[in-house]
Backbone as CSV, one residue per row, in Angstrom:
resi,resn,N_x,N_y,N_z,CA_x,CA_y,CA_z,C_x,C_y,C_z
1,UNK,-5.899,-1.244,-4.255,-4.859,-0.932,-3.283,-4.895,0.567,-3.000
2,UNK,-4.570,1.086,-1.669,-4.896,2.271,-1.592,-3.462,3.152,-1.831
3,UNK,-3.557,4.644,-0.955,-2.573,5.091,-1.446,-1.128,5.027,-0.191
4,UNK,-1.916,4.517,0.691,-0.836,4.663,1.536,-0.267,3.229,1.764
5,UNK,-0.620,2.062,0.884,-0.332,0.331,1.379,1.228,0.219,0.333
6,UNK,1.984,-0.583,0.961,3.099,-0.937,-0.119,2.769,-1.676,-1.094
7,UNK,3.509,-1.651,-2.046,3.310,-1.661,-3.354,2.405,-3.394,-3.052
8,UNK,3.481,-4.208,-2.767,3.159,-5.733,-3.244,2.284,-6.392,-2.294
9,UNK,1.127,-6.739,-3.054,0.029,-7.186,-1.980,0.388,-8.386,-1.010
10,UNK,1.555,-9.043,-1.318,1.978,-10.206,-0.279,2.487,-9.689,1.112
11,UNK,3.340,-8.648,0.819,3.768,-8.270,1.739,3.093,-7.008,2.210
12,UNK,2.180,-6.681,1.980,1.013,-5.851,2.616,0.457,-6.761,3.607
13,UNK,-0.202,-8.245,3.059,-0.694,-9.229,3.878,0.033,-9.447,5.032
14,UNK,1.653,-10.259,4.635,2.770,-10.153,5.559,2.974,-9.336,7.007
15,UNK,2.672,-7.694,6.650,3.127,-7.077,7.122,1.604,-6.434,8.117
16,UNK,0.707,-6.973,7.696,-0.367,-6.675,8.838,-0.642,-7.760,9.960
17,UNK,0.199,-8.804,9.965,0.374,-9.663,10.630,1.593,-9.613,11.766
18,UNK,2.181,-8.331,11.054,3.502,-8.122,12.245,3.478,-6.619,12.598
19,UNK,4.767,-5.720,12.686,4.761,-4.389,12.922,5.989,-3.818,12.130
20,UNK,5.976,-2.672,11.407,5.993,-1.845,10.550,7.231,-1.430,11.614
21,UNK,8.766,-1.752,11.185,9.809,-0.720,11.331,9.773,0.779,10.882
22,UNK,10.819,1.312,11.634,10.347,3.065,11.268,11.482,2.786,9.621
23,UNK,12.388,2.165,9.649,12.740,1.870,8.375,11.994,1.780,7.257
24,UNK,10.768,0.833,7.452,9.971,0.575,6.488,9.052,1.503,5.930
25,UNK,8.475,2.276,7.528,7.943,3.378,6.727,8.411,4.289,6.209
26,UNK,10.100,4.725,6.302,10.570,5.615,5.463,10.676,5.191,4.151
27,UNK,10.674,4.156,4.043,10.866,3.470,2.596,9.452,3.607,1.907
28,UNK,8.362,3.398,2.963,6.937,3.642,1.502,6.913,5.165,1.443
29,UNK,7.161,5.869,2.648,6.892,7.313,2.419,7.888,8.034,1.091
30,UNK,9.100,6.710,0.622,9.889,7.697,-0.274,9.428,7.238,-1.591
31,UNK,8.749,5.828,-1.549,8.138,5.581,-2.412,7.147,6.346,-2.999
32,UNK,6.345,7.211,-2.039,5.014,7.811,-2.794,5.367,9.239,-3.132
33,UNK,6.618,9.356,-2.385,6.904,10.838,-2.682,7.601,10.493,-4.429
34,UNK,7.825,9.520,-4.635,8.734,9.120,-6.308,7.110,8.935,-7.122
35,UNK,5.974,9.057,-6.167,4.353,8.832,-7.404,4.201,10.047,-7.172
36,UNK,4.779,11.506,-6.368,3.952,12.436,-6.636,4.424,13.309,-7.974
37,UNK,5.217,13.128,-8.274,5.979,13.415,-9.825,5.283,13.045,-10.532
38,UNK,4.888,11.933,-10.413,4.313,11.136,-12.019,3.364,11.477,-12.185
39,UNK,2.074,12.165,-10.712,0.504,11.852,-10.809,0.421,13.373,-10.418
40,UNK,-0.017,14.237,-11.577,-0.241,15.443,-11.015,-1.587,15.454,-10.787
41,UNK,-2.520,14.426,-11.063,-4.229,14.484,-10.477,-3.744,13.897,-9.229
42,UNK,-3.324,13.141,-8.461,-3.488,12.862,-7.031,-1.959,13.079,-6.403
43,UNK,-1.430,14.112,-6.605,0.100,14.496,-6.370,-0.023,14.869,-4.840
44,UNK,-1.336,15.512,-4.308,-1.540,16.251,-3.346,-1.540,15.405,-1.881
45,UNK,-2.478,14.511,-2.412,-3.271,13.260,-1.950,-1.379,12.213,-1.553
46,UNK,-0.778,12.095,-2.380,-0.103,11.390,-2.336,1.803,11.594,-1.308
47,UNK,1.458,13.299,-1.329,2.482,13.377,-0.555,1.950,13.890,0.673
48,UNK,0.749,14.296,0.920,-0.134,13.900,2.498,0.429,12.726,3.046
49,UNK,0.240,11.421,2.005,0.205,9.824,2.619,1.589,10.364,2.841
50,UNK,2.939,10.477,2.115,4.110,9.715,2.034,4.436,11.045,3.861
51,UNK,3.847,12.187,3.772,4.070,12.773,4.916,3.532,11.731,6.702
52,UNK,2.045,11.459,6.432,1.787,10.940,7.413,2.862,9.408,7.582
53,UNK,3.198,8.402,6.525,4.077,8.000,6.781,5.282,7.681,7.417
54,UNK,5.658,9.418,7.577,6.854,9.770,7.714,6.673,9.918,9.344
55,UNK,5.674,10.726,10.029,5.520,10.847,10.994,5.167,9.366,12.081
56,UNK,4.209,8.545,11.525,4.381,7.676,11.989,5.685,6.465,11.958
57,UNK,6.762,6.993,10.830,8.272,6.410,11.317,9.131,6.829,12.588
58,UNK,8.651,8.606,13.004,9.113,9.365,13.743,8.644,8.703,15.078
59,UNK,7.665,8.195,15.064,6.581,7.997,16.149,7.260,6.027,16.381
60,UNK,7.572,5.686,15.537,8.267,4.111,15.769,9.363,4.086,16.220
61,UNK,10.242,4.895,15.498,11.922,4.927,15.793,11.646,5.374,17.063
62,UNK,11.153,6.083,18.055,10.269,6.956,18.951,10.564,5.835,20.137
63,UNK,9.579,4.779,19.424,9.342,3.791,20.380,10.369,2.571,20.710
64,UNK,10.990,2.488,19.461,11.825,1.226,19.465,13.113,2.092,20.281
65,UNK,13.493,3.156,20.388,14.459,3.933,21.378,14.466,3.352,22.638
66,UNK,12.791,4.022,22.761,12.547,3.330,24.393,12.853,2.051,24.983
67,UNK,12.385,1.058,23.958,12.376,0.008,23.916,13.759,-0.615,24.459
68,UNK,14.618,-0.035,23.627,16.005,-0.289,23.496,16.484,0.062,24.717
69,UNK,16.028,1.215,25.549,16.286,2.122,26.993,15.701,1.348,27.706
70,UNK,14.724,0.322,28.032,14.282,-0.403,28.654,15.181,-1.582,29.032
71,UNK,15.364,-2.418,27.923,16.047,-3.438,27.299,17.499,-3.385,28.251
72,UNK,18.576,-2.086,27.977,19.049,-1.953,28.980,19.278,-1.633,29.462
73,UNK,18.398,-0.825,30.208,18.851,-1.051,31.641,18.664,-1.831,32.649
74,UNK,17.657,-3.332,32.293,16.945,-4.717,32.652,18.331,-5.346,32.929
């Protein structure tokens, strides 16, 4: 499993079958930021991921806005 996949491989499977709320990715990004404490050999590595994470939540919530701005004014 790599460093940026959620923890449980079911719902890794699950979740490449659908699309990733910006919720969700704040939730793995806070997850890896709670492994960069523990892992001072890949601490570096690990709050890169929980950063890019973060940006691509910025980049969802982003979209689901629009979405929502679309939605109504239909």
């Amino acid at each position: 499993m790599g460093n940026s996949a959620p923890a449980n491989s079911s719902l890794i499977r699950e979740r490449l079958n659908g699309i990733l709320t910006a919720a969700e990715c704040r939730k793995i990004a806070e997850r890896k930021m709670g492994e960069v404490v523990g892992d001072r050999r890949h601490g570096k590595e690990l709050k890169a991921t929980a950063q890019a994470w973060l940006v691509l939540a910025e980049r969802i919530a982003k979209a689901e806005a629009i979405e929502a701005l679309k939605a109504k004014g239909k």
